[in-house]
NUROVO-992677 format. One line per 2 residues: for each residue x, y, z of N, C-alpha, C. Coordinates in pm, 1 decimal, decimal comma, always signed. Layout:
X Y Z X Y Z X Y Z | ... $
# end
This chain:
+418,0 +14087,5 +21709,5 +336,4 +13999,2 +21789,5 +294,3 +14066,6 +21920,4 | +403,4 +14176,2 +21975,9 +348,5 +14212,7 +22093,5 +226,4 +14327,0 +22087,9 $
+206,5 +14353,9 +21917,7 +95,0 +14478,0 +21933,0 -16,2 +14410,9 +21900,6 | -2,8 +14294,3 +21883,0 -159,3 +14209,4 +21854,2 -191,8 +14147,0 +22033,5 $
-98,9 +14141,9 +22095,5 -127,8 +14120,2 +22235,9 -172,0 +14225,7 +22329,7 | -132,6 +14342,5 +22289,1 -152,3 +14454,9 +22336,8 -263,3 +14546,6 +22298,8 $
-328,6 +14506,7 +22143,7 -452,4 +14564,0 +22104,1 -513,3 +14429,6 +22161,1 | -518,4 +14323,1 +22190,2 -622,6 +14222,0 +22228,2 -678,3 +14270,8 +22375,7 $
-575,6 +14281,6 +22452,4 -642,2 +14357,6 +22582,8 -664,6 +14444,1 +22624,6 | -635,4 +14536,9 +22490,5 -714,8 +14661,0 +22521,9 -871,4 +14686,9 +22500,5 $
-841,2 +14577,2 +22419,0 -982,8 +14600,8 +22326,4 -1173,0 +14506,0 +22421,3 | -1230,1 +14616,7 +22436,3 -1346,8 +14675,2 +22531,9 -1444,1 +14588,8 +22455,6 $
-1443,5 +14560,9 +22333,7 -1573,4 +14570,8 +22277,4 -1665,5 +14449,5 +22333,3 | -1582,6 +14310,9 +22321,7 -1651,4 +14217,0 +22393,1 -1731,6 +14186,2 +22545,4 $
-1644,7 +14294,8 +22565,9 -1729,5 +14307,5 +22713,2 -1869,3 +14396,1 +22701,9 | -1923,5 +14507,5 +22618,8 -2062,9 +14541,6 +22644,5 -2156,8 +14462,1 +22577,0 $
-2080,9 +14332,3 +22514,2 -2192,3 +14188,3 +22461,5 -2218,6 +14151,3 +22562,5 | -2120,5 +14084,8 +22660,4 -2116,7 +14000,4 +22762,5 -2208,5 +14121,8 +22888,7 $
-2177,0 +14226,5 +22925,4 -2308,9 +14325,1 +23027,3 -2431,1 +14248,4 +22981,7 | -2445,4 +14350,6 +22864,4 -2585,1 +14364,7 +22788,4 -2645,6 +14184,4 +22805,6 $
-2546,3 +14088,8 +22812,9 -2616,7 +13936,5 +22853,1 -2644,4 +13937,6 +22957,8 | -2551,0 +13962,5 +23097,3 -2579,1 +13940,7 +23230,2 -2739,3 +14055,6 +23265,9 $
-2747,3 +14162,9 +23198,3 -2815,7 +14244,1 +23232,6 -3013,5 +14171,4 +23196,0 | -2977,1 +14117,6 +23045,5 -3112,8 +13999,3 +23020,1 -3174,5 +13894,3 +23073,7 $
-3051,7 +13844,7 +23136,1 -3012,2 +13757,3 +23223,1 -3063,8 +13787,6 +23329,8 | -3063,9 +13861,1 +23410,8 -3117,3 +13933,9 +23563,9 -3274,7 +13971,2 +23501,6 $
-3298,2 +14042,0 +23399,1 -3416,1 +14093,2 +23409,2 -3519,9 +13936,8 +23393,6 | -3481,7 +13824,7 +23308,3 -3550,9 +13728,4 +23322,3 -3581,3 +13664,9 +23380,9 $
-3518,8 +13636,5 +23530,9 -3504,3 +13582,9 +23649,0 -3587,6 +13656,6 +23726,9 | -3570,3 +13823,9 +23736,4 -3713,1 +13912,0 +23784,7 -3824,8 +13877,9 +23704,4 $
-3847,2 +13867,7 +23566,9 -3986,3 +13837,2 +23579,2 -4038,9 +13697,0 +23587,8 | -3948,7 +13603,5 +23582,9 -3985,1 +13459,6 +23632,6 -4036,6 +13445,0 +23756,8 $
-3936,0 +13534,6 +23835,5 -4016,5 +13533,7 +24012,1 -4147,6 +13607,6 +23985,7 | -4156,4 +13727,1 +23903,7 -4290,4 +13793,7 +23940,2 -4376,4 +13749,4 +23907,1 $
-4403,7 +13659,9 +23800,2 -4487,1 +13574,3 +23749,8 -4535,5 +13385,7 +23779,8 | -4420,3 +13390,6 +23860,2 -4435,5 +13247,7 +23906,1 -4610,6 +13223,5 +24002,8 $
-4652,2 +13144,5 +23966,7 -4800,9 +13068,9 +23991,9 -4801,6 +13094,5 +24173,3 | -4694,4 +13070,0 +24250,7 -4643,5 +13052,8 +24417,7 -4639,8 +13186,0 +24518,5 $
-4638,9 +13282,2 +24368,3 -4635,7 +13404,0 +24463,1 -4631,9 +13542,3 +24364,9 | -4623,5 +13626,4 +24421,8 -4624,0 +13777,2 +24367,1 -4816,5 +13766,9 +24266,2 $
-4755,4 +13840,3 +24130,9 -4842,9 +13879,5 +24056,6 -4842,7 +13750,5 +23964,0 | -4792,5 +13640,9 +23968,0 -4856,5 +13520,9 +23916,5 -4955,2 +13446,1 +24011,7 $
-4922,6 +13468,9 +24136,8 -5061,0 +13415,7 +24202,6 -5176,5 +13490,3 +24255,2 | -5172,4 +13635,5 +24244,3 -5308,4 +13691,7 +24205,2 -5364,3 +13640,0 +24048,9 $
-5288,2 +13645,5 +23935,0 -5312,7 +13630,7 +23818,4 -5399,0 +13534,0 +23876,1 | -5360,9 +13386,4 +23906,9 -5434,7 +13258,1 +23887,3 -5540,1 +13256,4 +24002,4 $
-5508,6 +13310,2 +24133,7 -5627,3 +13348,5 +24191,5 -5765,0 +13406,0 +24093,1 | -5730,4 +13474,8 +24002,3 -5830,6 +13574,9 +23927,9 -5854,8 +13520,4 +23818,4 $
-5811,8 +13463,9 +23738,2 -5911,5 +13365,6 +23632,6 -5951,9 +13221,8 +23705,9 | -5887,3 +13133,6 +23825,3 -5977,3 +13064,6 +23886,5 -6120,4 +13146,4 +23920,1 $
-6113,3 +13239,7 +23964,3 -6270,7 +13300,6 +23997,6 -6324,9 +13338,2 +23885,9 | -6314,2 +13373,3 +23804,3 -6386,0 +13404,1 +23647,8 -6452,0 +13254,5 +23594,1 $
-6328,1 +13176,2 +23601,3 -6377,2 +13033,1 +23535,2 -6482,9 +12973,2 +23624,9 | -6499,0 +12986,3 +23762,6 -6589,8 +12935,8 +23840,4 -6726,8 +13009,4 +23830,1 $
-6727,5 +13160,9 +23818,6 -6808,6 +13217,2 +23775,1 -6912,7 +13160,9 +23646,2 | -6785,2 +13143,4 +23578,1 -6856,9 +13129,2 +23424,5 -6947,8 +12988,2 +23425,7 $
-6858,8 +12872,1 +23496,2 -6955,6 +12780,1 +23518,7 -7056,8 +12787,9 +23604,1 | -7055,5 +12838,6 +23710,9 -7174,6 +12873,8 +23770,9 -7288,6 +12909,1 +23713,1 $
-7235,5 +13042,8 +23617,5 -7357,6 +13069,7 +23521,8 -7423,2 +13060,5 +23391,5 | -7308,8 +12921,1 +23340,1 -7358,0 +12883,0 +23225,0 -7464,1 +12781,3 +23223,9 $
-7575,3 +12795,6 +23144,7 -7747,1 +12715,7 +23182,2 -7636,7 +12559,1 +23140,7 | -7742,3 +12425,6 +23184,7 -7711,1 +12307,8 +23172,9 -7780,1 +12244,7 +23082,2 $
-7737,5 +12209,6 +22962,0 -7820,3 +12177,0 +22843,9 -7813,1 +12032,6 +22891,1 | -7958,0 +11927,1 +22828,3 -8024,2 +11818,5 +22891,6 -7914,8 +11685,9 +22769,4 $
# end
């Protein structure tokens, strides 16, 4: 019984599941901020198809 207690805490493997999560984990949270609508490169994004879409109506003719 004491070598099944003693290979249990030796044993590494579960922990580069659990990194490899925290590490997905962080990168999704960076691109949630970078993409968020409030700031960074999600609010140029929406700055920049608001002006396309205004464009486009501007210059689409007005059928009667």
């Amino acid at each position: 019984m004491t070598k099944f207690f003693t290979r249990f805490f030796k044993d590494e493997e579960g922990a580069t599941a659990i990194e490899y999560g925290i590490i997905a984990g962080l990168i999704s949270v960076v691109l949630i901020a970078a993409f968020s609508s409030t700031s960074g490169l999600g609010l140029a994004l929406t700055t920049l198809f608001s002006n396309i879409a205004s464009a486009l109506t501007a210059a689409a003719p007005v059928t009667p």
